[in-house]
N, C-alpha and C positions, 0 to 999 in steps of 0.2 A: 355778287351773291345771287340774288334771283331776280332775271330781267324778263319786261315782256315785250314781244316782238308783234309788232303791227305794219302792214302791210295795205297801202291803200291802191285797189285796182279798181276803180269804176269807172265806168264808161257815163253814167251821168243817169242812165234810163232808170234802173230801178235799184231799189233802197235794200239790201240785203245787210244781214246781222253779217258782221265780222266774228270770222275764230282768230281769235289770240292767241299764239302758242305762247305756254311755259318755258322756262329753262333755268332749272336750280342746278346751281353750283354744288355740291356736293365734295366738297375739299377740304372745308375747314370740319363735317361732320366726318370725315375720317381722321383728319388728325386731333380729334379731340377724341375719340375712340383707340388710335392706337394712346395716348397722352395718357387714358382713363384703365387702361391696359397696363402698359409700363408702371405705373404709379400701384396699384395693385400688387402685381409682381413684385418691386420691390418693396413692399410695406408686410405684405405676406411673411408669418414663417412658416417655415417647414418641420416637417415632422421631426424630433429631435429625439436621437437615440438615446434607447431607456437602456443606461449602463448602471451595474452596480459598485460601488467603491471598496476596492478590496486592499484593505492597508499589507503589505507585507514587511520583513524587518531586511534589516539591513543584511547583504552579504557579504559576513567577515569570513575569513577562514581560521579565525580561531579555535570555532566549533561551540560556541558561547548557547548552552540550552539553558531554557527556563523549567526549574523541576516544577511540577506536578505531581499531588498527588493521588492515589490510584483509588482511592474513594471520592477524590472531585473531579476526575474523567472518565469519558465514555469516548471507547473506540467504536470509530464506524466504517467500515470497509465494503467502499462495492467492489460487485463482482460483476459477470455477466450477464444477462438476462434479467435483467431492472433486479438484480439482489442483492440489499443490504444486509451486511451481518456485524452485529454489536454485541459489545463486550466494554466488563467494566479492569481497565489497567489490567496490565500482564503479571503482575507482582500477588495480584490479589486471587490468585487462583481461579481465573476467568472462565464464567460458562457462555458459549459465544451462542447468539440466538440471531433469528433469520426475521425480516419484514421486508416488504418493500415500499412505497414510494407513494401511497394512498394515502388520504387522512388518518386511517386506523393505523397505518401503517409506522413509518421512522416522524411523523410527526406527533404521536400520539407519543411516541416512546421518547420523544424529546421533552413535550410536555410536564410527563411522569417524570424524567430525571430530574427538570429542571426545579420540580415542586417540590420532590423529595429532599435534593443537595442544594437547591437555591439558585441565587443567580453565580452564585462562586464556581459553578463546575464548569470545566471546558471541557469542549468536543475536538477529539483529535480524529482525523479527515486523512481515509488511508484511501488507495486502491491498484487494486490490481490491474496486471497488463491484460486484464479480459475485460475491463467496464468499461464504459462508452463515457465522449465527454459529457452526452446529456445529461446521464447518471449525477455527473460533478455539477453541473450550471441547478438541478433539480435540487441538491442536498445545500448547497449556497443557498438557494432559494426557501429552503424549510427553516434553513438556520433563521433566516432574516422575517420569516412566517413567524416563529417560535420567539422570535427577540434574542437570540440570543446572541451575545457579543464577544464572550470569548471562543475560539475555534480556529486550529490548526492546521493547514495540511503540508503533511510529513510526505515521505517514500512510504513502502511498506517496507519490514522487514524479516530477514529468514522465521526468526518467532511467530510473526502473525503468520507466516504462510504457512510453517505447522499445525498451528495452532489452527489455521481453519480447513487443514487437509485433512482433522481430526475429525470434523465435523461432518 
């Protein structure tokens, strides 16, 4: 570990202080440093990806839909250029109205439906071959802001894209 080294050279004449050298071992303070290392390392964790749990149903090809009715859904349909446009069911004579993606915006309008119709309405989740996937991960993210648990996403179809070339 740490020894000291003495060396006697005297001629006999005169009385002189001796220097002593040092000499520390330094071996076992690096292996308990890498030990103190390693052990860290493994005892650490790491950052763990924040996923969110998206149940989907099963795919039969029977074509098995669950109805809904068109005063307990609300369509919502991105587009391009962060824009939502909602509408309540196609059956109910829909007037499709535009927000985007702010608190005032399709969270507010969530809100309002959900207070209005309760927790019974679903959100049926369209989009167009112009919306970005952010648009999609944003509107999961509102639903799950909102609490809300039931919500769909469909294709779009030739009606809604009528229906919002109306618009």
């Amino acid at each position: 570990m740490a020894e000291i080294s003495a060396s006697d050279k005297s001629n006999g004449s005169k009385k002189r202080s001796h220097k002593l050298s040092t000499k520390i071992d330094m071996t076992p303070m690096v292996d308990l440093g890498f030990l103190l290392i390693t052990f860290f390392m493994l005892t650490t964790t790491l950052a763990k990806p924040v996923i969110m749990q998206l149940n989907m149903p099963d795919n039969d090809d029977l074509g098995h839909t669950s109805p809904v009715r068109c005063s307990e859904s609300l369509n919502v349909v991105l587009d391009d250029q962060n824009k939502v446009f909602y509408y309540q069911g196609l059956e109910c004579n829909p007037k499709v109205s535009s927000t985007d993606f702010s608190d005032k915006g399709i969270r507010k309008v969530l809100f309002d439906y959900k207070r209005r119709i309760g927790d019974n309405f679903t959100v049926v989740i369209k989009s167009t071959n112009k919306a970005k996937y952010r648009n999609m991960i944003d509107l999961l993210d509102e639903m799950k802001i909102t609490n809300n648990k039931r919500y769909a996403i469909v294709n779009i179809t030739p009606d809604d894209e009528k229906l919002l070339s109306i618009k």
